[in-house]
N, C-alpha and C positions, 0 to 999 in steps of 0.2 A: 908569310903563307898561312894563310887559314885552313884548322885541321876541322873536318868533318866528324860532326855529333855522330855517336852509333847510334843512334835514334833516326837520323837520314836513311841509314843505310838499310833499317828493319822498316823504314816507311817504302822503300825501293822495293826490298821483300816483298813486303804486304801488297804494291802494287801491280809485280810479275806474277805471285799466287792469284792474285783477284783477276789479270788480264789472261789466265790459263784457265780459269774456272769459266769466264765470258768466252775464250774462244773454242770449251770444249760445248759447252751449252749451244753456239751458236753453228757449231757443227752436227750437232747435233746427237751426240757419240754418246754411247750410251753401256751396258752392261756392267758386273760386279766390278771387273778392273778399272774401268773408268770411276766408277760410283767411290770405290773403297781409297785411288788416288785424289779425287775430288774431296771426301771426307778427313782423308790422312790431311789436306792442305788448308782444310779450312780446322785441323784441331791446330797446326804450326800457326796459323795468323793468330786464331785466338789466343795461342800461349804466346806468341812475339807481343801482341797488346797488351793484355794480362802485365805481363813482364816491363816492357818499356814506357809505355803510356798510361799505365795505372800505378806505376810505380812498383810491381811487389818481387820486381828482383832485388831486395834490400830488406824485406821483412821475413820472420821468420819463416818458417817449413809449416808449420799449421796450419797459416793463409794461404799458402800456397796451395797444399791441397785440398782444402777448404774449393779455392778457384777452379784447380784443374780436376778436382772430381765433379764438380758441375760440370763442364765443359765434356768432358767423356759422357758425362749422361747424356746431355742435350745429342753431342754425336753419335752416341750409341741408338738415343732413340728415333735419329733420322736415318739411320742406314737398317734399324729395325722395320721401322716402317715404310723404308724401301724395298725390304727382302718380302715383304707381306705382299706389297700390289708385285712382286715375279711371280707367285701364286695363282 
């Protein structure tokens, strides 16, 4: 019996976050709850990459937040510059 890579299992991840983001978009749904769970799901995929497909669940805590305070910015400055166009 062949055991399954965790790396399958965070690509399955990545691919029910990404088909929740398409099917809130394509509904068209819209306001801060939706925005801030949309943002919340796309900070998990980047830190599931980050982590399994870049490798840096295995290096220190430096890179690490090195990586994930990027990532909070870049999300911070899309969910800023979404609360600016509710204005």
């Amino acid at each position: 019996m062949s055991q399954i890579r965790p790396c399958t299992y965070v690509w399955l991840i990545l691919i029910l976050l990404t088909f929740f983001a398409f099917v809130v978009g394509k509904l068209e749904l819209g306001g801060i709850t939706i925005i801030a769970t949309i943002l919340l799901s796309t900070l998990i995929k980047g830190q599931m990459v980050a982590d399994y497909f870049m490798g840096l669940h295995r290096v220190r805590w430096k890179w690490k937040i090195i990586m994930y305070s990027w990532l909070l910015l870049v999300i911070g400055l899309i969910g800023f510059a979404y609360s600016l166009g509710l204005k």
